[in-house]
C-alpha positions in Angstrom: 0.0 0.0 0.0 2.7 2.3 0.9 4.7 1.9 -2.0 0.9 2.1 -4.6 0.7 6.0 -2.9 4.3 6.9 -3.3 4.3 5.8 -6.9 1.0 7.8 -7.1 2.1 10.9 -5.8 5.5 11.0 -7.8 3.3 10.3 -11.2 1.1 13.3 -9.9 3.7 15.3 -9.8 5.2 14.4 -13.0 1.8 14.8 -14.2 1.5 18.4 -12.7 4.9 19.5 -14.5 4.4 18.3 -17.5 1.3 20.0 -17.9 2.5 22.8 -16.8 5.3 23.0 -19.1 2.8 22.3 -22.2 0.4 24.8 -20.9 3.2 28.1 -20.7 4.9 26.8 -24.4 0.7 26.9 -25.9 0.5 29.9 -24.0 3.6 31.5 -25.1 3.0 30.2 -28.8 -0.4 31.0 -29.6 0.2 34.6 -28.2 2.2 35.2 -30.9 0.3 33.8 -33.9 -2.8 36.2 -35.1 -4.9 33.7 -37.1 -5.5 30.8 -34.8 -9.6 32.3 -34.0 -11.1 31.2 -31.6 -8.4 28.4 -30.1 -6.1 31.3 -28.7 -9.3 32.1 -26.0 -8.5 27.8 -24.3 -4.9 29.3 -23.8 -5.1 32.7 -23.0 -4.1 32.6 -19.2 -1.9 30.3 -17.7 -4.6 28.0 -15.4 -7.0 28.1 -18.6 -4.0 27.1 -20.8 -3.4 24.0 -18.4 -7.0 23.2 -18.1 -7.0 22.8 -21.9 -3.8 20.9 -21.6 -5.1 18.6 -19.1 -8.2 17.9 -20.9 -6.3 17.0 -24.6 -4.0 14.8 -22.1 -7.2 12.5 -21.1 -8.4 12.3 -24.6 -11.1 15.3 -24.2 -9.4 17.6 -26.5 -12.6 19.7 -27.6 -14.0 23.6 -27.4 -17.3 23.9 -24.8 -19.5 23.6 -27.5 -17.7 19.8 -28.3 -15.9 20.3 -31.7 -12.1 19.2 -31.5 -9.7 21.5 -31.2 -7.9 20.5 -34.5 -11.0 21.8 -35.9 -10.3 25.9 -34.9 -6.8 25.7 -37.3 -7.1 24.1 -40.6 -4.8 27.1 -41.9 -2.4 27.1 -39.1 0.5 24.7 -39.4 2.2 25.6 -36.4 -0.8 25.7 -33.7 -1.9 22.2 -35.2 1.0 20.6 -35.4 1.6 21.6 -31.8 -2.0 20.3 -30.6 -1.3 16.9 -32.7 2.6 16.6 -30.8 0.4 17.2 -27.2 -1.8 14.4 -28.3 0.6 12.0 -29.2 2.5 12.7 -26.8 0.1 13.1 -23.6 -1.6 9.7 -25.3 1.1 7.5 -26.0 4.2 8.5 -24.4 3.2 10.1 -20.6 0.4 7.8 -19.8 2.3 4.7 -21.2 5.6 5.8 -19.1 3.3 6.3 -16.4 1.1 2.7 -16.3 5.1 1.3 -16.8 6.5 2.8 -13.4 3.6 2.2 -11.5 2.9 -1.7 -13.0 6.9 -2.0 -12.1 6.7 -0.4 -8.9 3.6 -2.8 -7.8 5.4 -5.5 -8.9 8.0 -5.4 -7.3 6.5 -4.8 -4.1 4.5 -7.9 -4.8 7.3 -10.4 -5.2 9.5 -8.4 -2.3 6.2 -9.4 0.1 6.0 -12.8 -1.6 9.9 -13.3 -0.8 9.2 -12.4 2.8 6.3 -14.2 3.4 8.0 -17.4 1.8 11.2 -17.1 4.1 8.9 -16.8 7.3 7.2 -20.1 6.0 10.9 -21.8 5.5 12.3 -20.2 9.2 9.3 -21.8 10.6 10.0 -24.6 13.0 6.6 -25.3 14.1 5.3 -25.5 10.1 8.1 -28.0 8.9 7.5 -30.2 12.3 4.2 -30.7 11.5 4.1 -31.3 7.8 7.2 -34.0 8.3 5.1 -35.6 10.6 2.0 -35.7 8.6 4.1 -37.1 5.7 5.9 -39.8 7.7 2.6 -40.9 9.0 1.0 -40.9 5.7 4.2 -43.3 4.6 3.8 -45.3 7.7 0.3 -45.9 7.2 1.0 -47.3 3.7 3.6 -49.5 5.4 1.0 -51.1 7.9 -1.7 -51.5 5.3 1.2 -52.8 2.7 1.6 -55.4 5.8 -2.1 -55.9 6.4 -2.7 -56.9 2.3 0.3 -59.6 2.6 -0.6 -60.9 6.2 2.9 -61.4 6.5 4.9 -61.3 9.8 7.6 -58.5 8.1 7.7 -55.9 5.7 6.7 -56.9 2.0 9.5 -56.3 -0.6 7.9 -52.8 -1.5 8.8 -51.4 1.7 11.5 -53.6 3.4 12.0 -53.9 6.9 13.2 -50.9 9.0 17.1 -51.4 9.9 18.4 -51.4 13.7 19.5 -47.5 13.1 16.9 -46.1 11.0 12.7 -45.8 12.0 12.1 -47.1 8.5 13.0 -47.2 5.2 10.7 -48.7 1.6 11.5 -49.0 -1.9 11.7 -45.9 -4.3 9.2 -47.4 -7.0 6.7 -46.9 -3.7 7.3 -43.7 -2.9 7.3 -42.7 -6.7 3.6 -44.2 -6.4 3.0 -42.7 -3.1 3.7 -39.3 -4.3 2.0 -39.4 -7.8 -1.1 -40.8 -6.7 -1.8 -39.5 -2.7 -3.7 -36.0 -2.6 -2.9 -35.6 1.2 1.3 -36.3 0.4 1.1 -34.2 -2.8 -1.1 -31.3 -0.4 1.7 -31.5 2.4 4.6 -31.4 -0.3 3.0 -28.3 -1.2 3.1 -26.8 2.2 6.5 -27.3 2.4 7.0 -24.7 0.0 8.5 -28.1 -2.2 7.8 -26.7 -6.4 5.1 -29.3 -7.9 7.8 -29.9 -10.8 9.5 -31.1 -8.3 7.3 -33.8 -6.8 7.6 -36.1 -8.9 11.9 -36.2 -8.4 11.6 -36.3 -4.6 11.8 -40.0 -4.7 15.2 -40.1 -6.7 16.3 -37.5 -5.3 16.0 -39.0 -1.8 17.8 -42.3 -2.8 21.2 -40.8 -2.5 22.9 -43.7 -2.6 21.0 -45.2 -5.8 20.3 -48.3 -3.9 16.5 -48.4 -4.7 15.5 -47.9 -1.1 14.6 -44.8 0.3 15.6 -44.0 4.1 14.4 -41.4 6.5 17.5 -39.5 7.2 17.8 -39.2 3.1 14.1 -38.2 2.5 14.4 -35.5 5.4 17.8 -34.5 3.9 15.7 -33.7 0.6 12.7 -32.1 1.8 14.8 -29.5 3.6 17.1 -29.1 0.7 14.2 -29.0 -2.0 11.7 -26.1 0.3 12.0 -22.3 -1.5 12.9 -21.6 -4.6 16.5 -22.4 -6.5 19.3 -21.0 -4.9 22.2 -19.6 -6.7 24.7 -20.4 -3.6 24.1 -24.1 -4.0 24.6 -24.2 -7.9 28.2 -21.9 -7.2 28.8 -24.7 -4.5 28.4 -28.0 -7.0 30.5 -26.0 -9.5 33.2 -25.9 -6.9 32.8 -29.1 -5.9 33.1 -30.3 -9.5 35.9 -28.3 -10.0 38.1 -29.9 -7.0 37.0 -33.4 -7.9 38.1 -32.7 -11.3 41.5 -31.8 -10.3 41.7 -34.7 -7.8 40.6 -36.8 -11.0 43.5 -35.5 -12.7 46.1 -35.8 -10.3 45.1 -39.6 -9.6 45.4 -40.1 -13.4 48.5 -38.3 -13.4 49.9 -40.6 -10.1 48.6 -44.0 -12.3 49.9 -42.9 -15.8 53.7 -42.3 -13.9 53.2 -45.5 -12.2 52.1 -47.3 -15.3 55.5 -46.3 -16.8 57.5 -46.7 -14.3 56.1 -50.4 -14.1 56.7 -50.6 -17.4 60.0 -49.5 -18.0 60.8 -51.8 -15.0 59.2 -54.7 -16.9 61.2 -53.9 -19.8 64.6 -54.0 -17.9 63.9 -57.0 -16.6 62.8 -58.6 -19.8 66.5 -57.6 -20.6 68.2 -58.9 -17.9 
């Protein structure tokens, strides 16, 4: 709101200038030209001159009785090419620049509040601790009805058995189900502030170790590191990391290709022996 009547004001007083300006060069110019008629009387003081200026700027560019203004000088070059330059420029250049600054200026205040608003959501404790839980419960359930369908004594092959160090853990085919096909999983994604794009990667994305199982530390791991929007810090930070790996590559190939030689040449020697 603040920023809607700050942009308002400063195009009002833009506004206020400009026809000011336009109204003393009409004044100024007409007052010196003897065969404009009637037309010279809409400019003959300065106030009635910006009136008239005002007026052309909104489109109403016309004498009391309602015939245009273009109409009062069909001999005058000068005073009607001056009235056609206020309308074309009044029309298409200081309303336009106008609607631009204050359609930029509302946006951004838009996407600043949306920005604020989505880092409150992603510094809030309370919100993430309760959507994790609803999520893991949702998974859980599947896992008890999973072992309700097979009546068997342990955890089907779709969702193995939990491991001594870990609450649970199930396949990645399920959770690619799980998360296509489940409304509540797909609305709690959602309030994580997770992109729907994203959804349907959450599942490979979790299986770091591309075992085909799914724990809990790794899905956790990827919820918080999938909530908000695309950081540039992480995409700098996997370019760096690239960047080191690649020169550890190259100094391990470096470190193989001498040894390779030297093993080699040593062969060689001994061949001649």
């Amino acid at each position: 709101f603040k920023w809607g009547i700050t942009t308002l004001v400063w195009c009002g007083v833009f506004l206020f200038f400009f026809v000011w300006v336009m109204a003393f060069i009409f004044r100024s110019l007409l007052s010196s030209i003897s065969d404009v008629g009637d037309l010279a009387w809409y400019f003959q003081t300065t106030s009635r001159s910006m009136l008239t200026v005002f007026r052309c700027s909104f489109g109403d560019c016309s004498t009391v009785g309602g015939t245009p203004l273009l109409e009062l000088t069909p001999t005058n070059f000068v005073a009607m090419s001056a009235l056609i330059f206020l309308m074309f420029v009044s029309s298409f250049g200081l309303f336009n620049i106008t609607a631009a600054i204050f359609l930029e200026r509302t946006m951004e205040y838009v996407a600043e509040r949306t920005a604020k608003k989505r880092n409150r959501r992603l510094e809030n404790d309370e919100l993430w601790s309760v959507n994790v839980s609803r999520l893991f419960k949702t998974l859980q359930r599947y896992i008890e009805e999973e072992e309700g369908i097979t009546d068997e004594p342990h955890h089907s092959n779709v969702f193995p058995a939990p491991s001594t160090n870990q609450r649970f853990q199930f396949a990645r085919e399920a959770l690619v189900g799980i998360v296509k096909n489940d409304g509540e999983v797909q609305d709690i994604l959602v309030q994580l502030d997770i992109d729907q794009q994203d959804h349907v990667h959450l599942p490979d994305i979790a299986d770091m170790s591309n075992s085909g199982t799914v724990t809990t530390s790794g899905l956790i791991l990827a919820l918080r590191r999938l909530r908000g929007p695309a950081r540039h810090g992480e995409i700098v930070s996997v370019d760096l990391m690239v960047r080191a790996m690649q020169i550890k590559i190259d100094d391990v190939w470096a470190w193989t290709r001498s040894a390779t030689l030297a093993a080699q040449f040593e062969n060689s020697n001994t061949v001649t022996v």
